[in-house]
N, C-alpha and C positions, 0 to 999 in steps of 0.2 A: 331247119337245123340239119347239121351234117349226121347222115346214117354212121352210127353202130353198130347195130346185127338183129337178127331175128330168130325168133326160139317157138318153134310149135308148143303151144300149150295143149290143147289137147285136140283129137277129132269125134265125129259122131257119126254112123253111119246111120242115115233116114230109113233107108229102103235099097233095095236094088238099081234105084233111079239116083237118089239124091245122098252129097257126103257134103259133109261141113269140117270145115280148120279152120282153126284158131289161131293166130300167132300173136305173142306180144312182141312189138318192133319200136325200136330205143333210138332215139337220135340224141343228139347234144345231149339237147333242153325240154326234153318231153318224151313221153313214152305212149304208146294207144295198144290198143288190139285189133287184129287184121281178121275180119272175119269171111273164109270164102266158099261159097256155096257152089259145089258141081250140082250140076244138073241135067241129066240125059232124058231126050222127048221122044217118043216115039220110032225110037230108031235112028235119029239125028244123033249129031255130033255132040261132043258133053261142051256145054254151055255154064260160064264162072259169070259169079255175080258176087261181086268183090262189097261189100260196106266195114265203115271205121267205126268202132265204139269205147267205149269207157267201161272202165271196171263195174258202174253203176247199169248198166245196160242202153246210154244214151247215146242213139247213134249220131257219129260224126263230133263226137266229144273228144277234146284232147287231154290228156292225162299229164299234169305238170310233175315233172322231177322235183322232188327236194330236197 
């Protein structure tokens, strides 16, 4: 579906190393949650690891508009 927009719901700071965001992100005909994990290793560069879920906590689940 065609994007609409995208709204941080909220973040969490892990630790020193590691932050997480949330976004709900809305197209046409469905709506998900964007959930994305920084992560900083040893001095390395901060490394994202991006997964989709559902209100229910099921990842990769789409959330239908109604």
């Amino acid at each position: 579906g065609e994007f609409k927009g995208r709204k941080l719901q909220y973040s969490n700071v892990i630790n020193s190393k590691s932050v997480e965001l949330y976004y709900r992100v809305d197209y046409i005909n469905y709506s998900l949650i964007e959930e994305f994990n920084y992560i900083k290793n040893d001095g390395q560069k901060i490394c994202l690891q991006a997964m989709f879920t559902d209100d229910a906590g099921k990842h990769g689940e789409v959330i239908k508009l109604h």
